[in-house]
RODO-2510 file (C-alpha; in nm, 4 decimals, decimal comma):
residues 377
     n   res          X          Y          Z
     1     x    -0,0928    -1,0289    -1,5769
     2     x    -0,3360    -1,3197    -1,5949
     3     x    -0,2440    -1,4191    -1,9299
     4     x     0,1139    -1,4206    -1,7839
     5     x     0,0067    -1,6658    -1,5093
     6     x    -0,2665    -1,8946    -1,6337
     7     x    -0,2612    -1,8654    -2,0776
     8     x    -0,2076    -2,1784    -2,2037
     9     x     0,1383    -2,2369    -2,1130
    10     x     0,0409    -2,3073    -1,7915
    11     x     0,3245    -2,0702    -1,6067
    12     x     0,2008    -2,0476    -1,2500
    13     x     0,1402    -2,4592    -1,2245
    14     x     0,4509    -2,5288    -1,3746
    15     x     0,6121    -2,2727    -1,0898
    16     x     0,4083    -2,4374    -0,8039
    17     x     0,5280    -2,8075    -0,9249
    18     x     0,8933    -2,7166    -0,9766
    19     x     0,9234    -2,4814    -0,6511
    20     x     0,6546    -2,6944    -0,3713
    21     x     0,6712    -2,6417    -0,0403
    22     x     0,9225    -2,3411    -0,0833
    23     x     0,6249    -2,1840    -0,1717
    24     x     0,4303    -1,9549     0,1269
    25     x     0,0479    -2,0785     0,1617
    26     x    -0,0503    -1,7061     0,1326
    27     x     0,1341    -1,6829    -0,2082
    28     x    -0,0955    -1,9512    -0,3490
    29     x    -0,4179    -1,8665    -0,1727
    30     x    -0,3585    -1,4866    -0,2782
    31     x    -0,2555    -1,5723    -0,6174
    32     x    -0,5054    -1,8281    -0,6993
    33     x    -0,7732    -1,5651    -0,5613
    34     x    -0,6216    -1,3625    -0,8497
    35     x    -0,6943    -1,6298    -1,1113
    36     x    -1,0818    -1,6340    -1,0123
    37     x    -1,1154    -1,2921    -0,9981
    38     x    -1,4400    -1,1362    -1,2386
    39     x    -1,4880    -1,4693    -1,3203
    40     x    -1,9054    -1,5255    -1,3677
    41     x    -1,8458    -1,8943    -1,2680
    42     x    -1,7726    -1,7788    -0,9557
    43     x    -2,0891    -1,5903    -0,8456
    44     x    -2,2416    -1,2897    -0,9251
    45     x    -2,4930    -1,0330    -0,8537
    46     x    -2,8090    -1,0602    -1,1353
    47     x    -2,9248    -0,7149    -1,2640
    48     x    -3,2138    -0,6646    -1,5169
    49     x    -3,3276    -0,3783    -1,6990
    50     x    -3,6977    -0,2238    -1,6423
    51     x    -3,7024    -0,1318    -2,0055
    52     x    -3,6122    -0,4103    -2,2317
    53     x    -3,5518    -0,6489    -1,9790
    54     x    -3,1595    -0,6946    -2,0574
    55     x    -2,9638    -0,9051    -1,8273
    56     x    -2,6493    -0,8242    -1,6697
    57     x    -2,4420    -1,0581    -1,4651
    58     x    -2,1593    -0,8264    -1,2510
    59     x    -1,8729    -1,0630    -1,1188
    60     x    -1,7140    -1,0594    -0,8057
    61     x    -1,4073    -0,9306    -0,7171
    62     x    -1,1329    -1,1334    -0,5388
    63     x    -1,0714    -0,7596    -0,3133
    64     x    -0,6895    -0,9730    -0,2871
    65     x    -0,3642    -0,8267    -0,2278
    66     x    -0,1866    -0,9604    -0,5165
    67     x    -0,4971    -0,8996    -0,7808
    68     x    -0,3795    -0,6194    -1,0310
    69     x    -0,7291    -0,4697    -1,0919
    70     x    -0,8806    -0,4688    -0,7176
    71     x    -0,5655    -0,3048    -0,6027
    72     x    -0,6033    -0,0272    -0,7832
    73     x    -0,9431     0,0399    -0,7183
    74     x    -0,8391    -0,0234    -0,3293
    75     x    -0,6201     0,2539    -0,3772
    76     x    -0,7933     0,5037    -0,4561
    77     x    -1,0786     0,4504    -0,2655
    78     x    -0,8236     0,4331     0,0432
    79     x    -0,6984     0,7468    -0,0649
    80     x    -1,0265     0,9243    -0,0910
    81     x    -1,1404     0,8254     0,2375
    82     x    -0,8238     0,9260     0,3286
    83     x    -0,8293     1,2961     0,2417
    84     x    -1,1515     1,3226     0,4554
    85     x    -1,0524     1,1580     0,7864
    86     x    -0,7184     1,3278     0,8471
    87     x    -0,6076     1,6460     1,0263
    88     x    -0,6396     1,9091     0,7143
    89     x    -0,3185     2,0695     0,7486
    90     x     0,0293     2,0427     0,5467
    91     x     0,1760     1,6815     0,5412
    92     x     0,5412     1,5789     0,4577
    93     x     0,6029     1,2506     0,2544
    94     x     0,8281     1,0809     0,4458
    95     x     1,0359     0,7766     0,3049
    96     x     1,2915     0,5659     0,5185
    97     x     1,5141     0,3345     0,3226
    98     x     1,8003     0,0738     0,4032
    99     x     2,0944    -0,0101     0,2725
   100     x     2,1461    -0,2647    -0,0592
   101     x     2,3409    -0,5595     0,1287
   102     x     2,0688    -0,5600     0,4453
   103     x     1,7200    -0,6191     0,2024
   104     x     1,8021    -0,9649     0,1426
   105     x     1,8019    -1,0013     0,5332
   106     x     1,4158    -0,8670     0,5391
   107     x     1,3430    -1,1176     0,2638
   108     x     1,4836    -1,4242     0,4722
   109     x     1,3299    -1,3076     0,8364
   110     x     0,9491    -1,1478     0,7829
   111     x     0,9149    -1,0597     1,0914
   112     x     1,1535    -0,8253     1,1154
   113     x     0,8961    -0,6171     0,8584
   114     x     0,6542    -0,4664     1,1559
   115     x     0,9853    -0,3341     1,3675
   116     x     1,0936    -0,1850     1,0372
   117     x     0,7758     0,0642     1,0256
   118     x     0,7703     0,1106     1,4249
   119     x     1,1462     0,2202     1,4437
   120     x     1,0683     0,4394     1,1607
   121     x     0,7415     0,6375     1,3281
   122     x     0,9342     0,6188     1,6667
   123     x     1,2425     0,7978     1,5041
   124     x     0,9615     1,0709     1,3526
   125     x     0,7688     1,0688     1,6935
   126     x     1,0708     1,1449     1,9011
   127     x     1,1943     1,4342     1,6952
   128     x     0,8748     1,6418     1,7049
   129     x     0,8379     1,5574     2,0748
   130     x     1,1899     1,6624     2,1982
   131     x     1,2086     1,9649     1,9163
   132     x     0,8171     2,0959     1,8954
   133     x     0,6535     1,9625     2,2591
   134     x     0,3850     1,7856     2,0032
   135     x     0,2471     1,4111     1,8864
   136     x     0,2879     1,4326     1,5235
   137     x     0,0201     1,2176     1,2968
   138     x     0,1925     0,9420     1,1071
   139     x     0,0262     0,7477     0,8677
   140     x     0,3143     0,4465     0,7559
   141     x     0,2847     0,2380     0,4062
   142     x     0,5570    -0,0581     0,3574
   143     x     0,6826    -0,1182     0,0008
   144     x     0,8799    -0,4443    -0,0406
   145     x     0,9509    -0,3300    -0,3747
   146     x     1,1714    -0,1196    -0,6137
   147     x     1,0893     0,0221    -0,9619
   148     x     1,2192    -0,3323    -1,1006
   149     x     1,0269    -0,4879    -0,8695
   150     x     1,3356    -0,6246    -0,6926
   151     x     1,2711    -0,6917    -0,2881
   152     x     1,3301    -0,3793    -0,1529
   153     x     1,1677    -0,2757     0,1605
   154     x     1,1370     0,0969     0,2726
   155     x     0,8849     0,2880     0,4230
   156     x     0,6862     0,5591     0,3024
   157     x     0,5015     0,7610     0,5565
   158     x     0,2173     1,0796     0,5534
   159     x     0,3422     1,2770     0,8360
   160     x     0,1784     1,6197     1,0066
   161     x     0,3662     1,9061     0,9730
   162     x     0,3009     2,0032     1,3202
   163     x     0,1064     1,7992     1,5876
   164     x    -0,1408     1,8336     1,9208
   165     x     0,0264     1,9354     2,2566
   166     x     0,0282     1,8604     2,5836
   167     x    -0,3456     2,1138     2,5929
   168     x    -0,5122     1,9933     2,3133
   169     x    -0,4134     2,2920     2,0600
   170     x    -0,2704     2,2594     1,7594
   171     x     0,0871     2,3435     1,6879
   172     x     0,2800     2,3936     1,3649
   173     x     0,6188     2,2377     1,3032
   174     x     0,7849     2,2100     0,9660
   175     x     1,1341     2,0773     0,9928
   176     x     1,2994     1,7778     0,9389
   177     x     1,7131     1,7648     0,9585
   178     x     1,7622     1,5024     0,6879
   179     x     2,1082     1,4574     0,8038
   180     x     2,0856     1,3991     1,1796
   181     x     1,7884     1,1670     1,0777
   182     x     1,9655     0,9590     0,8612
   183     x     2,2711     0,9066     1,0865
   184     x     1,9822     0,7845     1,3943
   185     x     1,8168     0,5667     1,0952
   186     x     2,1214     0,3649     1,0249
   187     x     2,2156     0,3012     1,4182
   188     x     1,8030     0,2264     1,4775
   189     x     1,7916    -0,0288     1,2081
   190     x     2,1657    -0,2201     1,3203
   191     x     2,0429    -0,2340     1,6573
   192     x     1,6962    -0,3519     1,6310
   193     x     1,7932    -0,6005     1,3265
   194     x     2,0627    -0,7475     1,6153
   195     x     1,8376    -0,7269     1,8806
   196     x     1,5354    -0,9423     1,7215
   197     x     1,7917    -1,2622     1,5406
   198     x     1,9368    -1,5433     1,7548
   199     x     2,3334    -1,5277     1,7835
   200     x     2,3628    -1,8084     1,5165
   201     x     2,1610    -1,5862     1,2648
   202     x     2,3543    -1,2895     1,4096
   203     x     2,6687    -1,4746     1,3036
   204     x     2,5499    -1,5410     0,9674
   205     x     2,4975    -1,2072     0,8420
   206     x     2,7420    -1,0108     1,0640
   207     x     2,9581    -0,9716     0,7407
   208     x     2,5983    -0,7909     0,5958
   209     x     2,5794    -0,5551     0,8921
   210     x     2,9238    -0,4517     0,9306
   211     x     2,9574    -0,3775     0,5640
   212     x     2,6625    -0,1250     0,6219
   213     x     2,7699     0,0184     0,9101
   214     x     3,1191     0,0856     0,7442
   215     x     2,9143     0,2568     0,4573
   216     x     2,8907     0,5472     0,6537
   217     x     2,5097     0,5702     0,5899
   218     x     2,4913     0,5062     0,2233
   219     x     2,1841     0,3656     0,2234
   220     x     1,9967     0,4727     0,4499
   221     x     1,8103     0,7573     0,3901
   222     x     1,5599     0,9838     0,4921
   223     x     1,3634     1,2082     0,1795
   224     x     1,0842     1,4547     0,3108
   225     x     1,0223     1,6877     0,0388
   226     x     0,7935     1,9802     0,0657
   227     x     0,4362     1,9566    -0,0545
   228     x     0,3044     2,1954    -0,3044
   229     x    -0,0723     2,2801    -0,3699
   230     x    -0,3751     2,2187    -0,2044
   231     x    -0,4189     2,0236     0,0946
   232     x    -0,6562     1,7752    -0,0253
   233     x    -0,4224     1,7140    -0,3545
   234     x    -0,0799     1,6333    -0,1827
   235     x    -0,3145     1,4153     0,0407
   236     x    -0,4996     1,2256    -0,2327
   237     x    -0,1537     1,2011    -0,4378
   238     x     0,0411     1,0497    -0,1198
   239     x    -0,2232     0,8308    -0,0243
   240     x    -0,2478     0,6583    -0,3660
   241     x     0,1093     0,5756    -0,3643
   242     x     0,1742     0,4473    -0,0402
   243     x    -0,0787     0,2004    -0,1266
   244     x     0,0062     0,1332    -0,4614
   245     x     0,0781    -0,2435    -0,6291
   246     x     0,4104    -0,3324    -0,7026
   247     x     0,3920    -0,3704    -1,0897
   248     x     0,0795    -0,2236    -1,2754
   249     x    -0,0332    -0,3653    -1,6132
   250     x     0,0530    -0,0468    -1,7805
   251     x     0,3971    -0,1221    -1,7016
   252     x     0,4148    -0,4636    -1,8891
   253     x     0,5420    -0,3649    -2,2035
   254     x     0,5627    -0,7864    -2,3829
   255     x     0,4981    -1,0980    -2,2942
   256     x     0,6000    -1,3681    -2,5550
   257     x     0,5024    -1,7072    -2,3502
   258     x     0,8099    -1,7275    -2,2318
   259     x     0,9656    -1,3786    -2,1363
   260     x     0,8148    -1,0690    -1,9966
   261     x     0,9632    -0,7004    -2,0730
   262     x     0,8553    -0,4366    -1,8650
   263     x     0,9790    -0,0299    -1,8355
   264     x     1,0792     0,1482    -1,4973
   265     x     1,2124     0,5003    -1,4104
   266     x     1,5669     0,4480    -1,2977
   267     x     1,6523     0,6850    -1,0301
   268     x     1,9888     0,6968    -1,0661
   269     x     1,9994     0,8910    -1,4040
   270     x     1,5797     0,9673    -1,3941
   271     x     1,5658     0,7527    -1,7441
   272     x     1,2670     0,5518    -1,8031
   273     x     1,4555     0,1792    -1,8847
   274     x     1,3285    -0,1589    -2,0387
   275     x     1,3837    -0,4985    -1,8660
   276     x     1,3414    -0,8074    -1,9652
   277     x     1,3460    -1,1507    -1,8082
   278     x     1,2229    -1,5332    -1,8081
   279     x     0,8350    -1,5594    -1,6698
   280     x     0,9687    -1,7699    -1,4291
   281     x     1,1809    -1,5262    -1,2544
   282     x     0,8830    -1,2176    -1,3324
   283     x     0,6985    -1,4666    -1,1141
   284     x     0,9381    -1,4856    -0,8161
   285     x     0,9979    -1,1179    -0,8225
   286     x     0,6006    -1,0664    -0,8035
   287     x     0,4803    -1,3312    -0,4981
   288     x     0,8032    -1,1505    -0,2855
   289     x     0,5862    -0,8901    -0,2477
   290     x     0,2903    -1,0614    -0,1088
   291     x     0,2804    -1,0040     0,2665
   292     x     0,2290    -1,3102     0,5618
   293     x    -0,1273    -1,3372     0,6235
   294     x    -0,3093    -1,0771     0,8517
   295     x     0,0121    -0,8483     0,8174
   296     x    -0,0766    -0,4959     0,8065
   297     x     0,1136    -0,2848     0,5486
   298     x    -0,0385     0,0240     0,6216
   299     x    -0,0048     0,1385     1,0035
   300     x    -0,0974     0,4524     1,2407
   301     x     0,0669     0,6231     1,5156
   302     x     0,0035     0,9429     1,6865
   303     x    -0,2532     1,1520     1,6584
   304     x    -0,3679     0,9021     1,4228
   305     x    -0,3376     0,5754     1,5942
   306     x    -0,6170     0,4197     1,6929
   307     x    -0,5737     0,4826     2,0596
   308     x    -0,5507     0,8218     2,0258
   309     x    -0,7386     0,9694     1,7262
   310     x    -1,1242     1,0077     1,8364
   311     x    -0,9679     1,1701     2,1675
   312     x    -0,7350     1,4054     1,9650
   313     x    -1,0041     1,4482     1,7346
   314     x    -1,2207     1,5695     2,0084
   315     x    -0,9473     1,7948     2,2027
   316     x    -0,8654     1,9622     1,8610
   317     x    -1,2779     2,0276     1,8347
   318     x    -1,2562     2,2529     2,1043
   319     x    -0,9668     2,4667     2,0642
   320     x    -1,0662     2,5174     1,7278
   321     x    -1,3780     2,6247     1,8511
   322     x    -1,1900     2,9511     1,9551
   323     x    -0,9192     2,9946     1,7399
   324     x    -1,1433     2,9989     1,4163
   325     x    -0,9229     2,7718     1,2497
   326     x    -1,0733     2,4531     1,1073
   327     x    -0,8325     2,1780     1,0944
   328     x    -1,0891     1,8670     1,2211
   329     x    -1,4099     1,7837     1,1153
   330     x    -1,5465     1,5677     1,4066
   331     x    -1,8951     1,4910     1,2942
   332     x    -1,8247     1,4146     0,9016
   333     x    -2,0098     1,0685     0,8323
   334     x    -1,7373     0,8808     0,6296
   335     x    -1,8209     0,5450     0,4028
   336     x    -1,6877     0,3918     0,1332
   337     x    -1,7902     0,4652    -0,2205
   338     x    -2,0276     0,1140    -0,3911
   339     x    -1,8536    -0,0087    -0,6970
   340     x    -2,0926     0,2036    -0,9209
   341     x    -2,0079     0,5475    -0,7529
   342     x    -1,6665     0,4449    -0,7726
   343     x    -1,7272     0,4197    -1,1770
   344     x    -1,8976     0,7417    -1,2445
   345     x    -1,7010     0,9462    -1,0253
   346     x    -1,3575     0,8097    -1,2460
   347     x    -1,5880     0,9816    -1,5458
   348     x    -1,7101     0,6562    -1,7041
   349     x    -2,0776     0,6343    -1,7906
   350     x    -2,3244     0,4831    -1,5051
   351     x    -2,3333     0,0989    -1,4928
   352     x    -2,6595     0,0708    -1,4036
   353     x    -2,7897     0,2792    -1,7116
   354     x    -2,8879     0,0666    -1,9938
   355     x    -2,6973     0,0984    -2,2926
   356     x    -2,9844     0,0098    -2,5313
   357     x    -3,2610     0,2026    -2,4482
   358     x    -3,1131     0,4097    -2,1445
   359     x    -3,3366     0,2599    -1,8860
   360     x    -3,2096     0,1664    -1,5273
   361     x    -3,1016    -0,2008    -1,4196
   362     x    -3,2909    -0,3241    -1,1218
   363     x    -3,0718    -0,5418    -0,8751
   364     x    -3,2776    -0,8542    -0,8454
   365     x    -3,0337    -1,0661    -0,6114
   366     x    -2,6775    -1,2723    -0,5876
   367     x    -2,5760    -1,6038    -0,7451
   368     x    -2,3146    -1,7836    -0,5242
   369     x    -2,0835    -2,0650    -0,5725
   370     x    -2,1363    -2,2778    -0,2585
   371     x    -2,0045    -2,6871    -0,2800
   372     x    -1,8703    -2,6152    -0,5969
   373     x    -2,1874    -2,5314    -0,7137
   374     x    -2,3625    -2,2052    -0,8266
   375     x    -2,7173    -2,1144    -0,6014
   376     x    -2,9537    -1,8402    -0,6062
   377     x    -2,9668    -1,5885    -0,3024
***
C-alpha cells in the first residue's frame, strides 16, 4: 500500500495537487500519518542487549485509521479485549444494509452516518423489548465499504441472544423475524434520511428515495445467522470483522506504477474475482472510507452502553449468585496487550530476545522528533 502511495511516481502528491480542496483535512492528516508510519526518522524507543550489547531501534506506529498494518493489529487486540468484557452468552451477527441507489446519498451527507447505526440498534432494541420484556446488548461496527471497496455503508452489529429484565436476571431470547425486520428497516431508513435533509436536498434526491421505496425492500436487508461453536470463538471471529480495514495488503494482487489489481469474493455467485483499475481511482475508492474526525465507528447500546453496563454488570452479579450460572465476570482486571505480548502470543519469537546470543534487550529510553528534530527522552 505504501509503495502504491509514495514509490517514486509520486501517486498520492500528484492526487492532492490535481484534486485540492475537494480533499477532507482528515484524509490527508490520516493518510500522511500512514506515510510516516515505522519510520526510525520519526522517533523511536532505544533497546540494547545485556549480552553483546546489540542495538535495536523499534519505530513508532502511526495507531491511524487508514494505516494498513496498525489496523490490523487494532483489530485483534479490540477483539481480544472484546471476548473478555462482554456478557458470555450466545451472540447473533447482525448486519443491516441499504439499498444500491441510496449509498451515494451517505457519501454526499456524513452526517447522516451516526443515525444510520442508532436506527439500526433502536430497530434491534425495540424488538426484544416488545417480544422478550429484555435490553438486549448491542455492540454496532459501520463499514463504508464493499468487497470492491466501493462506498457502501451497512452495519454490522454483535447482538445478545437474550438480554437483562426489568429484575436484573438474565433472560434468553433467540429470534429474529428477518422478514418483518427488513420491511421496518426500509420505512426507518426513508424516514429518518427525510427527516435529517433540508427540502432543497429532499428535492434533489427524491427520485433516489422513491426508486427504493418502489423496490419493495430490495436492498435492505437484515442477515442474523446462527453462531456455531464456542462462545469465546464466534466472539473473537465477529469482533475482528466488524473492525476490520477496508482493503488488506493480502488482497492487492499487482501494482504496475500505474494500475492496481486486486481479488474479492463476489457474493452474488460466491466466486473469488480480479479487478483492476487506474491508481488514481484505487486512491479515491480508499480515502472514502476514512471517517470525519472524532467519528466513532464502533458504538454501544444496551446492556452494553456506557450508561448502563457497570450497573447491568452488577445486577447480573447477583442473580447469578443464585442461579449458578456464570454469564458476568465483574471483577476481571482487563488491559491491553504491549506490542511484544501482542507478538508472541500471534506465535512469533519474543522481540526482546536477542537473536545472536539469546540474551534479553534492556529498554534504555525514547528518541522523539520534536521541531523537526530528533531528542533523547
Amino acid at each position: 500500500m505504501k509503495r502504491i502511495f509514495f514509490d517514486k511516481h509520486q501517486h498520492w502528491e500528484a492526487f492532492k495537487k490535481k484534486h485540492g480542496e475537494r480533499i477532507r483535512p482528515i484524509v490527508i492528516k490520516e493518510v500522511e500519518k500512514f506515510r510516516d508510519c515505522g519510520d526510525p526518522k520519526n522517533g523511536f524507543k532505544l533497546y540494547v542487549c545485556e549480552g553483546c550489547h546489540d542495538v535495536r531501534h523499534v519505530p513508532f506506529r502511526c495507531k491511524g485509521r487508514f494505516c494498513t498494518t496498525c489496523s490490523v493489529g487494532e483489530s485483534e487486540e479490540w477483539s481480544r479485549v472484546l471476548t473478555e468484557d462482554i456478557v458470555q452468552v450466545n451472540h447473533r451477527h447482525v448486519i443491516f444494509t441499504i439499498d444500491e441507489k441510496l449509498r451515494a446519498i451517505f457519501l454526499w451527507h456524513r452526517e447522516l452516518l451516526k443515525p444510520l447505526m442508532d436506527e439500526a440498534a433502536k430497530l434491534i432494541t425495540g424488538y426484544f423489548r416488545k417480544k422478550a420484556k429484555v435490553k438486549p446488548g448491542i455492540i454496532a461496527g459501520l463499514h463504508t465499504f464493499g468487497s470492491r471497496v466501493n462506498f457502501n455503508p451497512h452495519v454490522h452489529m454483535l447482538v445478545t441472544m437474550g438480554g437483562v429484565t426489568k429484575k436484573g436476571e438474565w433472560k434468553a431470547y433467540d429470534y429474529i423475524p428477518f422478514t418483518m425486520l427488513r420491511k421496518q428497516w426500509q420505512t426507518v431508513v426513508l424516514k429518518f434520511i427525510r427527516n435529517h435533509l433540508s427540502n432543497k436536498e429532499k428535492k434533489r434526491i427524491q427520485p433516489r428515495l422513491q426508486q427504493a421505496f418502489s423496490n419493495n425492500g430490495e436492498g435492505f436487508y437484515v442477515y442474523a445467522p446462527k453462531q456455531r461453536g464456542k462462545v469465546k470463538d464466534q466472539l473473537r471471529y465477529i469482533g475482528r470483522y466488524i473492525r476490520r480495514p477496508a482493503i488488506g495488503n493480502n488482497r492487492i494482487e499487482e501494482y504496475d506504477g500505474q494500475h492496481v489489481t486486486f481479488k474479492y469474493m463476489d457474493k452474488v455467485d460466491g466466486k473469488e474475482k480480479h479487478e483492476t483499475v487506474t491508481v488514481e481511482e484505487f486512491i479515491i475508492r480508499l480515502i472514502r472510507h476514512i471517517p470525519n474526525e472524532q467519528f466513532k465507528t464502533i458504538r454501544h447500546y444496551g446492556v452494553y452502553s456506557r450508561r448502563s453496563k457497570s450497573l447491568s454488570k452488577k445486577l447480573l452479579a447477583t442473580w447469578q449468585q443464585g442461579t449458578r450460572k456464570w454469564i458476568v465476570k465483574v471483577k476481571k482486571t482487563l488491559r491491553r496487550q504491549t506490542w511484544r505480548e501482542r507478538i508472541i502470543s500471534s506465535g512469533q519469537k519474543d522481540p526482546l530476545v536477542c537473536s545472536h546470543c539469546d540474551n534479553y534487550y534492556e529498554y534504555k529510553g525514547e528518541v522523539c522528533l520534536e521541531n523537526g528534530k530528533l531528542e533523547i527522552k
